[in-house]
N, C-alpha and C positions, 0 to 999 in steps of 0.2 A: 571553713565552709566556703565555697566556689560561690560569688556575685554569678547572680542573673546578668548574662550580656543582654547589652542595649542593643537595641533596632539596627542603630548605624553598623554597627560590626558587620552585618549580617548583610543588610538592604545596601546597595547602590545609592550613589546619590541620583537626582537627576538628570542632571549632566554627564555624568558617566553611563549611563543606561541610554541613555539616547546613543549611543555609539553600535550600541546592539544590534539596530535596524539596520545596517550595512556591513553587520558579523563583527566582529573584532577577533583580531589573532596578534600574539605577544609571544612571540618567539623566543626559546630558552637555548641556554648552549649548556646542549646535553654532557658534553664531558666536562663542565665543573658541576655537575650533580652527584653525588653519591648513588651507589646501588638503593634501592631498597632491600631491604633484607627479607628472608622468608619469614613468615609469623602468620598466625591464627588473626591477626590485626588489621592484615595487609591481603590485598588481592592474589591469589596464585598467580606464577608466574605461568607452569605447565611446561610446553614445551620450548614457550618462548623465550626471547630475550628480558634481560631484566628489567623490572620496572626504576625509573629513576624518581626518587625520593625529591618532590617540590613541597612544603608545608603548608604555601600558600595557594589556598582553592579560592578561586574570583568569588570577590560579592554579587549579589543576587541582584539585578534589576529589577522594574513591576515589569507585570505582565505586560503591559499594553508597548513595551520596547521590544519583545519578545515573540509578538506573531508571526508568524511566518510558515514554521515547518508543517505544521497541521494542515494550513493553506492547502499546501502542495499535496498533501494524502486526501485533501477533501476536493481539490479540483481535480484527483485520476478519476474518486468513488464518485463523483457525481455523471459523469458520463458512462461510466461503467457500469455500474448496477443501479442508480437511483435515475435516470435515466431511458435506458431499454430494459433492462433486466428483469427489475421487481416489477413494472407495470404491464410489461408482459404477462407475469405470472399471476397477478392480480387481473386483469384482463381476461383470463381461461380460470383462475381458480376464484376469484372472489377473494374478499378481505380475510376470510379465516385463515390465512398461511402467513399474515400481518407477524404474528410474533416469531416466527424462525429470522424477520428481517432486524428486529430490534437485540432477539439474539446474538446474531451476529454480528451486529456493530458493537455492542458491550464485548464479545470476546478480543475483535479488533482490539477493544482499548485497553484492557490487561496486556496481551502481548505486548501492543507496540510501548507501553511502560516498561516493559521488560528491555526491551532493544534500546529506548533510548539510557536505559540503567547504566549499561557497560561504558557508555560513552564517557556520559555525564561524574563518572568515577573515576575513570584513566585515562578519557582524552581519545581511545581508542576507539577507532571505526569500531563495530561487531563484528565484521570480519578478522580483524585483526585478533580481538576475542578467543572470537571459532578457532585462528590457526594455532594457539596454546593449547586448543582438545591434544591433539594429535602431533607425533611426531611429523604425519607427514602430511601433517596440512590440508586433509581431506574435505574439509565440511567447506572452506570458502571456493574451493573449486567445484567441489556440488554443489554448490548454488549457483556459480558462476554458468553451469551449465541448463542448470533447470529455468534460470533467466531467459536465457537465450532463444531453450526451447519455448518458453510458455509466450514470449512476447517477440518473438520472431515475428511474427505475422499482426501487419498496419491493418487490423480489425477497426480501433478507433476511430482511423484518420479517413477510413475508406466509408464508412457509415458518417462520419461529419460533412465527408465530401457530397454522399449520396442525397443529403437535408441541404444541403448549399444546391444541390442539382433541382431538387422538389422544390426552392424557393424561386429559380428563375422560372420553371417552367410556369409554378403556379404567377409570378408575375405578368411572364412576356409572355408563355405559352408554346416558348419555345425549350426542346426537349436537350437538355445537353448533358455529354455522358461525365459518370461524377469521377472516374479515372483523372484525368487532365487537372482536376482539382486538385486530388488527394496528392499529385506529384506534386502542383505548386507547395500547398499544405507543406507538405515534409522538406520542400526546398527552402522557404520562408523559418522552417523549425528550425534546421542545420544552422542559417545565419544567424537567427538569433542568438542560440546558445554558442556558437562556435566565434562569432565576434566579438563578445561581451568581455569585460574587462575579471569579473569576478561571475561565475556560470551562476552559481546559487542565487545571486542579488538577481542576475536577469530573469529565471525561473520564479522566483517569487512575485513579483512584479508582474509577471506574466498572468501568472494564475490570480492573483488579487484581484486584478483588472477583469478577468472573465470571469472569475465566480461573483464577481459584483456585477457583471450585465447579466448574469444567471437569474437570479430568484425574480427581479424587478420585470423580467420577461413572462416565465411563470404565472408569480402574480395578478397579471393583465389577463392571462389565457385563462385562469382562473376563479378572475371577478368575471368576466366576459358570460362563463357557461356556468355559472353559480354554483355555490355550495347547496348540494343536497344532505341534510339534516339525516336523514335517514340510512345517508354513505357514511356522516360521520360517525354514527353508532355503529354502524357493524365494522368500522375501521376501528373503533374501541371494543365492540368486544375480539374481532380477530387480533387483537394487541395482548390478549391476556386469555385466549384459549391458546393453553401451553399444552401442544402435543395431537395438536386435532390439523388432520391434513386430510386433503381425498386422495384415496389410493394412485388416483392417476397421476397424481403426481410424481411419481416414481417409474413410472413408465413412458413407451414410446420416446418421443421428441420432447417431453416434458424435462426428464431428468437432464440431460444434459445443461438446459436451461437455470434447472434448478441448482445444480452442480457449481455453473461458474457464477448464480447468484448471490450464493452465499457465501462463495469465496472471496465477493465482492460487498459484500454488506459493508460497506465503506470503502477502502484501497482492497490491493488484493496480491495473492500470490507472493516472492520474492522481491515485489517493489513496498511491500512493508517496512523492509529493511534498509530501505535507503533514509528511512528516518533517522539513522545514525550519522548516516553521512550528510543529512543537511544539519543535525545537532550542529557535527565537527565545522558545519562552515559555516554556522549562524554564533561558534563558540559559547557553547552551552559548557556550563562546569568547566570540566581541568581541558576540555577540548579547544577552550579559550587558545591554551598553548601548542594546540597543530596546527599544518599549513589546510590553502583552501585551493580549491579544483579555481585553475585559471583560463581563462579562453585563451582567443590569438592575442587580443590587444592588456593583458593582462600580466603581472609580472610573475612568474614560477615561486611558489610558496615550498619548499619542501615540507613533505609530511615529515615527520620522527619518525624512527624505526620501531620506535616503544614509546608506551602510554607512561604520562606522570600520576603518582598515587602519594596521597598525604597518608599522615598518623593520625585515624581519629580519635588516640586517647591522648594522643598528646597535648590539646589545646583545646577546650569543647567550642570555640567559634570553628572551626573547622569543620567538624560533623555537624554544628547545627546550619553553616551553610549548603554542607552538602545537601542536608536533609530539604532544606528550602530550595535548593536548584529541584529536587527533585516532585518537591510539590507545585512551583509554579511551573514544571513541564507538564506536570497529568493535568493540574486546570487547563492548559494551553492547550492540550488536547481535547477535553471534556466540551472548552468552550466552540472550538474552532474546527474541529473533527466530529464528535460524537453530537453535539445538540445539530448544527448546521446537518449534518447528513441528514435523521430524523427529520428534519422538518421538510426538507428537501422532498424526501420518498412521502410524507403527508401530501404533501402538494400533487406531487407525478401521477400517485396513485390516486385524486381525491378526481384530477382532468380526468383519468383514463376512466375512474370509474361514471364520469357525468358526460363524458362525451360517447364512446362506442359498450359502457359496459362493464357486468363483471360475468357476462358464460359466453364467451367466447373459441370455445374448443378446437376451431378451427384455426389461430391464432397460434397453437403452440410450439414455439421454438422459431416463429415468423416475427421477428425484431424490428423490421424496417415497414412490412405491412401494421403495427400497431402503432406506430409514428405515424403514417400516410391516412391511414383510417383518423384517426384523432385530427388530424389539420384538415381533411377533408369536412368534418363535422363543425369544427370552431370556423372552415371558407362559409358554412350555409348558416350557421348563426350568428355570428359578427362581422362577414368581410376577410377577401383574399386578405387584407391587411394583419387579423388578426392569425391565420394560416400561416406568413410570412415568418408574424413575431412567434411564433410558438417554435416552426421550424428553426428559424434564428438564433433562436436559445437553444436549443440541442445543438445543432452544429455548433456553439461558442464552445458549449460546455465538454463534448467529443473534440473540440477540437484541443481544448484544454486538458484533457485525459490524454489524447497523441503527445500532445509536448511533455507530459509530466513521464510518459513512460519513455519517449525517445530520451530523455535527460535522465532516468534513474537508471535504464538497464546499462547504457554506455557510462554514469555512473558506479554503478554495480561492479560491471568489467573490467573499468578502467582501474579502479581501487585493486579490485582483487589480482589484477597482473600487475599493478604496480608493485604492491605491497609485497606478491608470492614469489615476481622476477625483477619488476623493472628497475628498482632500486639499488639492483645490484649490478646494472649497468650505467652506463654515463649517459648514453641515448633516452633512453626510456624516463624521463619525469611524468610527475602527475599529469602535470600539464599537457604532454605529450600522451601519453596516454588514453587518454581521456578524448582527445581530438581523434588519433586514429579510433579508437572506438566509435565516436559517433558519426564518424563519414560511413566506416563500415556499416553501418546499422542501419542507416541513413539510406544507403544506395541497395542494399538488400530489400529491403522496406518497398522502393521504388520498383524494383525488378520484380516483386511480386504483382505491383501493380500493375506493372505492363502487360505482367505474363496474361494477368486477367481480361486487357484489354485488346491485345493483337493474336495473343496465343489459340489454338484448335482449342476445339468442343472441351478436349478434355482437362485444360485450363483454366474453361468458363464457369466452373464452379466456384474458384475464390471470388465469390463477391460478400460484400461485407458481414452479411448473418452467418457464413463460413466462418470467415477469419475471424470473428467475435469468440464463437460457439468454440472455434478449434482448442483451445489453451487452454478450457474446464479441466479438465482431467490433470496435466501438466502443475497447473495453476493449487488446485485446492492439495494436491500431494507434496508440495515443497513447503504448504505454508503446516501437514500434520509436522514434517520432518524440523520445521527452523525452530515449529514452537516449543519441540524439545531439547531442542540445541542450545536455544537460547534461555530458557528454565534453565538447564544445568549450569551455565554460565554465573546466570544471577543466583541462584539456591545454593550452587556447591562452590562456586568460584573465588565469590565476594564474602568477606566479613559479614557475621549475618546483624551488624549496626548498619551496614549498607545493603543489606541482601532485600529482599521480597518479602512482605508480610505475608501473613496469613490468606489474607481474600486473594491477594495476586496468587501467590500458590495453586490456592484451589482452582482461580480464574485459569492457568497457564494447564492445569490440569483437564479443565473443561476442554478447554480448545482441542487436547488434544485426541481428548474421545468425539468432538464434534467433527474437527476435519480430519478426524485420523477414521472414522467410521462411513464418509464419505469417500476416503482415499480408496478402503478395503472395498468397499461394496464396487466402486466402478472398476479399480483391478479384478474382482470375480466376475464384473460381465465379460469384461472383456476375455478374459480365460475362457468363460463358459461359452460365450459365443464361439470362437475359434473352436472350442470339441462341440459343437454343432446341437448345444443343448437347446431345445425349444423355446422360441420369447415368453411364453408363458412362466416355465420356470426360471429364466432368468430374474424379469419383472417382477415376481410376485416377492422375490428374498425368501424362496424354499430352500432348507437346509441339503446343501449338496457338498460333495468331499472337498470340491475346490472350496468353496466359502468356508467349512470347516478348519484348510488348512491357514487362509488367508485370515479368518476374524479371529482364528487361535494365536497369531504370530503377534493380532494386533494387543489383542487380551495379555499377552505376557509383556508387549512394550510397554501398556500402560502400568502393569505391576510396576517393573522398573522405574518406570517415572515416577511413578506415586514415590517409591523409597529413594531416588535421587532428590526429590523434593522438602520430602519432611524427615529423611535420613539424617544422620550428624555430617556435618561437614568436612570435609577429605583432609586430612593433615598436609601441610604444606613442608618441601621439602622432595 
């Protein structure tokens, strides 16, 4: 009969857990490893290279050496939807639309369990994953491109800059354009992340520090214009009227709104998935043994060209560590992601509803008017001072969501041309990589913003409720597509001792009737708009051939998912 393992097998000691907060990486030399073999035991290879057979999977640290990657998901989501977004919509709709926002942070956190699954198992970015789908490596360069598209455009940085603009004016009274800013902004991001000795450590650090001048701002804006008793009731019942919306909400300048805020009910779009790639550089599980994204002053880590995978029948401290990496990353998440966001949007929505309101109809899809309104309201009830701190704190926190996505999409990119080409050159390391990406991205970013500032009339429309608004569509359609991607990964890929329970299952299957029915509905306007179908029946979701063909494609995707989900798993070989 098999003894119970002890704690220590499993747990970290102290002293080796404190090494965590600065990532640890413990380099292998891949050719005295053996193959792994194929087996029902062992992760599929697919199309990729072989997995090399390591037995030892790191011990578990606690949590509290552990925080970090959540950080960075919850300093994009708090400028991005918890922010402008939902208080927007709460502003024009009132608190009964409360629970599509709590929904979609719980679907956030199933997925993103999923993404960091693949990691946490083989050390392998999700990308690297994805490239086993396929022989020809399709899925990480679809995304690489739906990245690009969705977060091309400095919407953040240009609305952070625009609350940096309202604070001077409301101090000095002098009016200054927020362009000029938003250039500094992204020049100040490049150095940081491009100087740094280890990118991940500087980004974490970065975002700790402004989601900590976050809430304590908040807060103040919030004892200042008091909690009304009677917002927090209807903020609790619109938390649990599941499926009660007003019609308008799907129309006009509303939906767009609504669109990219539920893509954002926490991070959002393709930068979900950089949660893999900060696993790999904070060395969660067997990702301990990959290299990490280097700045200038930092030394070139190589990645492996393949993930290491243990036996977990061969030794049960093995799987019961795996099993415990994989629990203290969903509390990691639970804690640092999902309660912090929630309480965030309690807050945003409790000011917006005690300072301008909840029937605002004139408001909808107006972002930077529901900000200027709100700080106007707390200048005549507490003092430009408190106008100041309120602006203050959204600029920290926009400004915090610009650096989280300039560092994840040129993440994103940099991995995925490393991984697909650069590797197989001598020029091209991570590290390299990774740099040219984010100048590029960096100086794009800036040209947009000039354009907006020097450019003719028909230029002068990218300013920041554009560039915010423009990426919904872009944004909620990669995350119906990764949520499948990455379900089959975990459901068909992995040993089902290491695969997906039950709830995540069904959780991975929600997501993808929730952003895959968003995906379809805004592909049909847009079709139907183009054949010059009436706003009427666009709006209203009347049964027309186009919608027919588009929710029929989607109705048969979700079949498939269903049966790649709770199907038998695919023979390996």
């Amino acid at each position: 009969m098999t003894q119970p393992q002890t704690d220590h097998q499993v747990r970290c000691s102290d002293t080796a857990g404190r090494k965590y907060r600065a990532g640890v990486f413990h380099p292998l030399d891949d050719a005295s490893l053996p193959d792994a073999p194929e087996g029902e035991e062992f992760p599929r290879r697919g199309c990729g290279p072989p997995f090399k057979l390591y037995q030892e999977i790191p011990c578990v640290p606690r949590l509290r050496h552990l925080i970090g990657p959540s950080i960075i998901a919850l300093g994009m989501g708090l400028g991005a939807g918890e922010f402008l977004l939902w208080p927007n919509l709460v502003a024009v709709n009132g608190f009964s639309i409360w629970w599509l926002f709590w929904i979609g942070v719980l679907t956030q956190f199933v997925v993103l369990q999923e993404i960091e699954r693949w990691t946490i198992a083989t050390g392998e970015s999700v990308f690297g994953g994805m490239a086993r789908l396929t022989r020809w490596r399709i899925w990480p360069w679809f995304f690489l491109g739906a990245t690009l598209i969705s977060f091309f455009w400095p919407g953040w940085a240009s609305q952070s800059a625009e609350f940096t603009s309202d604070i001077v004016t409301a101090a000095t009274g002098r009016v200054l354009p927020w362009q000029p800013i938003a250039l500094a902004m992204l020049a100040f991001i490049w150095t940081g992340l491009a100087a740094s000795k280890i990118v991940y450590n500087s980004l974490e650090r970065f975002e700790i520090g402004l989601v900590l001048g976050f809430f304590p701002m908040l807060a103040v804006a919030l004892l200042v214009v008091g909690v009304v008793p009677e917002h927090i009731w209807a903020l609790g019942r619109g938390a649990v009227s599941l499926g009660v919306a007003p019609k308008e909400l799907l129309t006009g300048s509303q939906f767009p709104t609504l669109l990219l805020a539920v893509a954002y009910a926490g991070s959002g779009g393709t930068l979900l998935l950089a949660q893999s790639l900060w696993l790999r550089d904070k060395g969660f599980g067997m990702a301990t043994y990959q290299g990490r994204i280097a700045g200038i002053r930092g030394t070139n880590e190589d990645v492996s060209a393949t993930g290491y995978v243990f036996d977990p029948g061969a030794e049960p401290r093995g799987i019961r560590r795996y099993l415990e990496w994989i629990r203290v990353a969903r509390t990691e998440l639970l804690v640092t992601f999902v309660l912090l966001i929630i309480v965030s949007v309690v807050i945003t929505t409790l000011i917006v509803a005690a300072t301008i309101g909840t029937d605002n109809p004139e408001l909808a899809g107006n972002l930077s008017q529901t900000v200027a309104r709100q700080g106007t309201v707390l200048a005549a009830r507490g003092g430009t001072w408190l106008q100041v701190v309120f602006l203050l704190g959204g600029a920290f926190v926009l400004f915090s969501t610009q650096l989280g996505i300039v560092d994840t999409v040129t993440r994103i990119a940099g991995t995925i041309f490393y991984e697909g080409y650069g590797r197989r050159t001598r020029f091209w390391s991570l590290k390299r990589s990774f740099l040219f990406f984010l100048t590029a991205f960096v100086l794009a970013s800036m040209a947009i913003i000039v354009a907006s500032w020097v450019g003719g009339e028909g230029l002068r429309a990218l300013q920041p409720d554009f560039l915010v608004l423009i990426a919904g569509p872009f944004t909620i359609g990669s995350m119906y597509c990764f949520a499948i991607v990455v379900g089959v990964m975990s459901a068909r890929r992995l040993p089902r001792v290491m695969g997906p329970g039950l709830w995540n299952r069904l959780g991975l299957l929600w997501a993808a009737i929730l952003w895959g029915w968003f995906s379809v509905e805004q592909v049909s306007r847009v079709v139907l708009g183009q054949w010059g179908v009436p706003p009427g029946t666009i709006e209203s979701i009347t049964i027309h051939p186009v919608r027919v063909v588009f929710y029929g494609a989607w109705v048969i995707s979700l079949v498939w998912f269903a049966w790649a989900l709770f199907g038998p798993r695919e023979k390996s070989g």
